[in-house]
Structure formats: structure tokens, C-alpha cells
N, C-alpha and C positions, 0 to 999 in steps of 0.2 A: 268630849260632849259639846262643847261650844264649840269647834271648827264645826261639828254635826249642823249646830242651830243656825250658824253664818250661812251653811252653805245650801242648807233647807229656806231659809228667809229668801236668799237671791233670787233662786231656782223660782219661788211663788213669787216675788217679785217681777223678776220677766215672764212668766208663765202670764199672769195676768194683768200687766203692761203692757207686753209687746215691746222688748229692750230698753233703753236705760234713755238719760235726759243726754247724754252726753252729745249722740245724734242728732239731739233737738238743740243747739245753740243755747246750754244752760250759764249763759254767764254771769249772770249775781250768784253765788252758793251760798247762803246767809243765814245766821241763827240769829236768833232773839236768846239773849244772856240775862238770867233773872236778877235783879239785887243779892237775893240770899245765898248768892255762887262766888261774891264777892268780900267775904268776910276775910280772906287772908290769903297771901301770896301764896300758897297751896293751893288754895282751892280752884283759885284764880288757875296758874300752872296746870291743873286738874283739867280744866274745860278748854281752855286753850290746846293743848295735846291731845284733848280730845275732839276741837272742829277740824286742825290741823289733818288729823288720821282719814275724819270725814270728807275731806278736801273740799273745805271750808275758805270762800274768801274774803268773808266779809263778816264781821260781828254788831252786833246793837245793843251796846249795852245798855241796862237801865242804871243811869248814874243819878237819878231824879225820881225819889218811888215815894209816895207819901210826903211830899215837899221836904224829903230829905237828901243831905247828901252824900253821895259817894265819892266825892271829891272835895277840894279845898274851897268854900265857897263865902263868901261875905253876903252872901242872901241869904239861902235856907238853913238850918241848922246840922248840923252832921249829923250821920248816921249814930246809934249809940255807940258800935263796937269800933269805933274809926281807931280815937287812940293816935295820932298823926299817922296814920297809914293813907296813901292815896290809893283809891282800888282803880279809879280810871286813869292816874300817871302808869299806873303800874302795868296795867290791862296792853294801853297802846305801846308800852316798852318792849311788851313781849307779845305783843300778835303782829306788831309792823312788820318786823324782822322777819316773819316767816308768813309775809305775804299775805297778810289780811287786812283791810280797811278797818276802822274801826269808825261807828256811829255813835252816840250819847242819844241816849234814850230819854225822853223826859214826858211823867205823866204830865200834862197840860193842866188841866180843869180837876180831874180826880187828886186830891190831897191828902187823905185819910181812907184808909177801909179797914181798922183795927176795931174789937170790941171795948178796947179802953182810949180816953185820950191821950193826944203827945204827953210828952214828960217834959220837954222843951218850955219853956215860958216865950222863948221866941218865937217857937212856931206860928207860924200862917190864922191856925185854928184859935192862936189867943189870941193877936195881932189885928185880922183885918174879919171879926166874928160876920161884919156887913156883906160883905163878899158870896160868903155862899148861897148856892141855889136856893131856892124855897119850892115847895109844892103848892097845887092847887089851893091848897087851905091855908098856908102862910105856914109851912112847918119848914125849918132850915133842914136841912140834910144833915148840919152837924148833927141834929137829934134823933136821927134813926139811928135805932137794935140793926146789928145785923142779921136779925130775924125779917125786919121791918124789910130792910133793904133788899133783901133775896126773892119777896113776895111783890115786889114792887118795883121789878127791873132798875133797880139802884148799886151800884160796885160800892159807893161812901161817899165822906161828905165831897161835896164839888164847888167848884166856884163859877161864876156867873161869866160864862164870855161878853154877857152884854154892857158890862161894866169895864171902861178904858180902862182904870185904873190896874182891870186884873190882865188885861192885854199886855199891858205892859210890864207889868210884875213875872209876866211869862216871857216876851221878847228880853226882858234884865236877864232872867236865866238862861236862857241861849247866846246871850251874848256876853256873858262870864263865861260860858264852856268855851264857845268858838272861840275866843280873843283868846285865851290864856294854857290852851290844849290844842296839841296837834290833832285834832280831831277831823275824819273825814267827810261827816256827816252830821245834823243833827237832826233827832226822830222826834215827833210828836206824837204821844197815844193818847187815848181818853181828848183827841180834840173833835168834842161833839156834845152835844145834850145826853142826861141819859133816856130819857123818850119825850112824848108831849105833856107830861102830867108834871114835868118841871118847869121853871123858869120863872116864878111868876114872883122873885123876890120883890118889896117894896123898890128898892131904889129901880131896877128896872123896868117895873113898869111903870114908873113914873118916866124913863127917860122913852117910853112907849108913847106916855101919855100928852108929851111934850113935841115929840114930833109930828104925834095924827089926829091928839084930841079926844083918843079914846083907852080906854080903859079895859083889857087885855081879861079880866077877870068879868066884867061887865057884858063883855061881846060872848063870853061861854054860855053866860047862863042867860043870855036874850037869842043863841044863834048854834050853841053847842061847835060840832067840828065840819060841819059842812055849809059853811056860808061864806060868800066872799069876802067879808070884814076877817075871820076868824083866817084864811087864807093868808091876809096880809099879816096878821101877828105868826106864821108860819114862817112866811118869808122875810119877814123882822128876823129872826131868831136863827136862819140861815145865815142871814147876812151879819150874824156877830159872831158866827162860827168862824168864817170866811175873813172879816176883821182880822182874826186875832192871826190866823195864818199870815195874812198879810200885814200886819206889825211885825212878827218875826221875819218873813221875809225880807222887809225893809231893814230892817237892825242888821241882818246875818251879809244884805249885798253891799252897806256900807262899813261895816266893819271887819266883815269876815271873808270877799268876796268867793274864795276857792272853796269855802264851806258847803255841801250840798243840803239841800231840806229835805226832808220825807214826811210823811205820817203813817200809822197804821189807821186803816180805816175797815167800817163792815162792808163785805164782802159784795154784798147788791148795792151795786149805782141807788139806784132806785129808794130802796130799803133806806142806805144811809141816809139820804137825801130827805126824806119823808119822815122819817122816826126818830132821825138822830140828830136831824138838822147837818149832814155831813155833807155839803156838795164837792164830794172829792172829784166829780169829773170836770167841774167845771175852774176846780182850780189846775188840772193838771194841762186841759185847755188856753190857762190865760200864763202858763206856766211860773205860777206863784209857788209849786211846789215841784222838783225833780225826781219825784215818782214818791207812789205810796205801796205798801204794802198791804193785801186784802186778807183781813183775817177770815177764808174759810176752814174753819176747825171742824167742820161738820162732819158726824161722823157715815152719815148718812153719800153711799160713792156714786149715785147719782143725781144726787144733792149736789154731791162737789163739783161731780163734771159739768153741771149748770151754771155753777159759779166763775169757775175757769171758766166756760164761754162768753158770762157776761160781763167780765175783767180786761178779758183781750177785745170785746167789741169796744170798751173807751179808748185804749191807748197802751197795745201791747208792749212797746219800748220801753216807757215808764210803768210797768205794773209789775211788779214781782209777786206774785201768787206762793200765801201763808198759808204751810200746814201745820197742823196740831200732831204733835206724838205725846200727848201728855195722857188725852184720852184712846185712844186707839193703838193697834198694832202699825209698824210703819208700813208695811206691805199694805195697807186700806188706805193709809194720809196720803202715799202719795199717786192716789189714783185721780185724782183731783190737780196734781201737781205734774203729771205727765198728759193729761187733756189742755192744761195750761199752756204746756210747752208746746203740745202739737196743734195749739191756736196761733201758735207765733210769741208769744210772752217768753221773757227772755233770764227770768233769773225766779227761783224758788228760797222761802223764807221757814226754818223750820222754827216752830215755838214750843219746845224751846230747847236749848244745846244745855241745860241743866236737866231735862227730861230723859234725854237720848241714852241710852241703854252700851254697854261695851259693842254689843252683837249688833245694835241697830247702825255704828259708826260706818261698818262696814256697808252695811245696806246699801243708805245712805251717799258712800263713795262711790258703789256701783252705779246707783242709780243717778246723778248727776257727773259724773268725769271728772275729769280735772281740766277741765282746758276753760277757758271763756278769759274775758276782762268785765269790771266793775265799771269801765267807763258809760256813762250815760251821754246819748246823741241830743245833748240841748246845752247851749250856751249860755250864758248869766245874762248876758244882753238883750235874751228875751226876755226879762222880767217886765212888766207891765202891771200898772196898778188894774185892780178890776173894778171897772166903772159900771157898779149895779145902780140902779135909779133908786135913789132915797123913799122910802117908804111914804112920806108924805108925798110923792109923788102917784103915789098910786091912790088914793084916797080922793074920792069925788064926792 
């Protein structure tokens, strides 16, 4: 019965593809590895054997989920069930050997998304309470229900990119991974606002209020979201997004040089850029980042196939094109993912290798090959600070 469903899934998979990525120059093969896959060297062994079968060459794991760790860390506090286990020593012990890159995953800004809080006294949440986001009305993020959360495009509590302090509190964490783990990458998720209705903690908009004079809360409610003052606290808010990318970057090329950056980012240029505060084209432009990955999870296949085209119009080389198999059948995710390919985009990111199904591995194999390399066409010596004009400079 299962050889029946492997060989049924292909058949609809080429049937409505038109053949497989292998044709298409698929050379990232990539999954996103959850935290909760890493509880113990089983499990671990479990999805490893299982990217491996999918010919798999590259993994991301989340070693950094809820400012916790998955590893040995003197910042964040351990996972609960660590116990002196390292899930990420352990991870790249046994995916190197058989040919797999491994990436450290780290939520950026999203810190919390539990209905209770840490158990930790060190955590982040007791530690630096200043930090996180606030809403329009002065509410922290720590104090949303995750009822609140779900109705308010919010994941959990977040922290403020606009605050140095938290820039750096995240470039410290990426520079314990790199320095201290053979690591081949390191990923940033959750780096972006979670829409416009955040950001407006005391301490930042004071550090607002300091460079233009005005008052970010002030300019809403005399000018609402279509004015050109209100414009520039837009692009204030971009550019602390962009910051903190570029603090890591700086940490990772003096200390980590062979280290790669990535981010996952939303899927529209555009979208990110405007809602999220995410200008991921313009960092992969000034090459502050070495490609990101575009979460279209949509389950919607010509939804996806738009997405894939507006992915490969920034920078096919650097774009690896994210499907979802968490909510759909694989045969739909990677419709989206083969439009990708036949844009010219050069590597596919499935979200996620703890979702994938026995029967989907094979899919999966079919539909990407086994051939390609991980190497990306950009050198470290392109890095270049990004010289956006200071906010006060816009201001007349």
C-alpha cells in the first residue's frame, strides 16, 4: 500500500509539473528543522535519515526558538529538556558526514509565543521587560493572550529592533553560534516588525523623537497612514530592521568570516518591505545578507506561482524559494517551487523536514535530484555598510 501511494504521489507530481527540479539546476535542497525534532539523539537520527533519503543538502536548524537554547550557550538559557545534551554539537556531527550543510536558526526579535511565561528567571522576558515591542496604545507584547495575538497579526512577545541594545543582544547570539560551532550558516527568522500597529514602545519613540523632533504617536493621530511625516516613521522603522541585520553581519565578518548569513523572509518584496518593515531586497543588493529564504507557504498554486516570479525578479542566485508541507499535500507546495526553479532560482527550502511524511521523502527526492552544490556566487568582500540617509535628513 505505501509503494501504491509513493508511486501515485510521483505520477501527480510530474503529471502536473512537467518533470522534476533536477532539470532545473536545484542546488540548495534545504529543510527548516523545528526545535521540537531536537529533543534527543533519536530524534535528531530520525530526521536526519530522513533529509538524507530526501536528498537533502542542507539543514536549518532552529537552535534559538523562544530566546532559548539548543545548544551550550552563556546568553540564553537552555532548553528545559537539555539535561547536558547538545542538540546542535550533535546535529552537525551527524548531518556533516553525509553531506549536509548545517545552518543555526535563530528567532531574531520573536522571543516568546507560549500561553504561560518562561520558567527561567534569566530569561530575556524577566531580564530586559524594556525591550519589547509596545502597540499603538502602549501595550507590551509581553501582555497579549494568545487569543489577543492571533486577531492581531502578532506570533508573541517581540523585541524592539530599534533599540541598539537589542541589536546587539542578537549579533552576541550569532556570534556564540559561529565562533564556538562548525556551523555553515547562520539564519535569522522573525527579523521584521510584526505589522504597522507595533513599534511604538516608550524608549523608541523617544530615540524617534530625538533624531526628527517628532513624536511617532503624535503624527497618527494629526495625519493617520498617508502622510509624508507618517512615511518617514515608516522608513525609520525599516531602517532598524536593516540595522540589526547589519550588526550581525559586521559580528559574523569579523569573527566568523567563512560563516554565511541568511534570513527567512515574507515572500513579496513589496509586502515585506511595507508591512513588515523587511527590506530584504535591498539587503541582498548591498550584500549584507547571502541569500534569504522566501516563505511562500500559500496554499493557494497560483498564488505561489506569483510569488516564485516575484522572488526570482530580485535575485535568483541568492533566493531559495520556501514551501510549506505542514498545511498542504506535497504535490500542490511544490507548484510554486518548480515555477521557482523554471525562473531561474536555484535552490528550494521545504518548512518543514519535522512535517514530511515517510511517502512525501520520496516525493520530495524525485522532485529535486540529487545533483547541485550549496556554494553561493558572492564573496565576503562584498560586504558594504548600507549608507541609507539618517532620518533626520529627510525632515524639512
Amino acid at each position: 500500500m505505501r509503494i501504491s501511494t509513493i508511486l501515485l504521489s510521483v505520477l501527480v507530481l510530474i503529471a502536473t509539473q512537467g518533470g522534476n527540479a533536477a532539470d532545473q539546476n536545484c542546488d540548495r535542497r534545504f529543510f527548516w528543522v523545528v526545535r521540537d525534532g531536537l529533543q534527543s539523539p533519536e530524534s535528531i537520527d530520525e530526521l536526519i535519515d530522513r533529509a538524507e533519503e530526501a536528498g537533502a543538502n542542507g539543514l536549518i536548524v532552529q537552535v534559538a526558538g523562544r530566546a532559548e537554547a539548543y545548544y551550550n550557550s552563556s546568553i540564553l538559557p537552555a532548553a528545559s529538556f537539555q539535561d547536558g545534551f547538545d542538540p546542535l554539537a550533535y546535529t552537525i556531527a551527524r548531518a556533516r558526514p553525509r553531506g549536509m550543510e548545517v545552518h543555526a536558526w535563530i528567532n531574531a526579535f520573536l522571543v516568546w509565543s507560549s500561553s504561560y511565561p518562561p520558567g527561567d528567571s534569566t530569561h530575556i522576558w524577566y531580564t530586559h521587560p524594556e525591550w519589547f515591542m509596545t502597540d499603538v496604545y502602549g501595550r507590551s507584547t509581553r501582555d497579549y493572550t494568545k487569543d489577543e495575538c492571533e486577531r492581531n497579526g502578532l506570533v508573541g512577545a517581540t523585541l524592539s529592533p530599534a533599540l541598539p541594545e537589542v541589536r546587539a543582544f542578537l549579533a552576541d547570539v550569532a556570534r556564540e553560534i559561529a565562533v564556538n560551532y562548525n556551523v555553515d550558516g547562520i539564519h535569522l527568522d522573525y527579523i521584521r516588525y510584526p505589522n504597522p500597529s507595533f513599534g511604538f514602545e516608550p524608549l523608541s519613540a523617544g530615540i524617534f523623537f530625538l533624531e526628527t523632533g517628532l513624536d511617532p504617536l503624535d503624527m497618527l493621530r494629526r495625519y493617520g497612514q498617508n502622510d509624508e511625516l507618517t512615511d518617514l516613521w515608516s522608513l525609520w522603522k525599516i531602517n532598524n530592521v536593516t540595522l540589526a541585520v547589519e550588526t550581525v553581519r559586521s559580528v559574523l565578518r569579523s569573527e566568523a568570516p567563512g560563516v554565511v548569513l541568511s534570513c527567512a523572509v515574507m515572500a513579496d518584496p513589496h509586502e515585506a518591505k511595507s508591512h513588515y518593515s523587511c527590506d530584504w531586497r535591498s539587503w541582498l543588493e548591498a550584500g549584507l545578507v547571502d541569500f534569504v529564504c522566501t516563505m511562500a507557504y500559500t496554499t493557494n498554486t497560483q498564488k505561489a506561482r506569483e510569488l516564485a516570479v516575484l522572488g526570482a525578479a530580485v535575485c535568483p542566485d541568492r533566493v531559495v524559494h520556501g514551501i510549506g508541507v505542514y498545511n498542504q499535500p506535497i504535490s500542490s507546495a511544490t507548484a510554486g517551487a518548480s515555477e521557482a526553479l523554471a525562473q531561474g532560482i536555484r535552490g528550494v527550502c521545504v518548512f518543514s523536514l519535522n512535517s514530511l511524511s515517510s511517502d512525501d521523502v520520496w516525493v520530495m527526492r524525485n522532485f529535486w535530484g540529487e545533483q547541485g552544490s550549496t556554494d553561493f556566487p558572492i564573496d565576503s568582500a562584498v560586504f558594504q555598510r548600507v549608507t541609507t540617509r539618517s532620518v533626520s535628513d529627510n525632515v524639512h
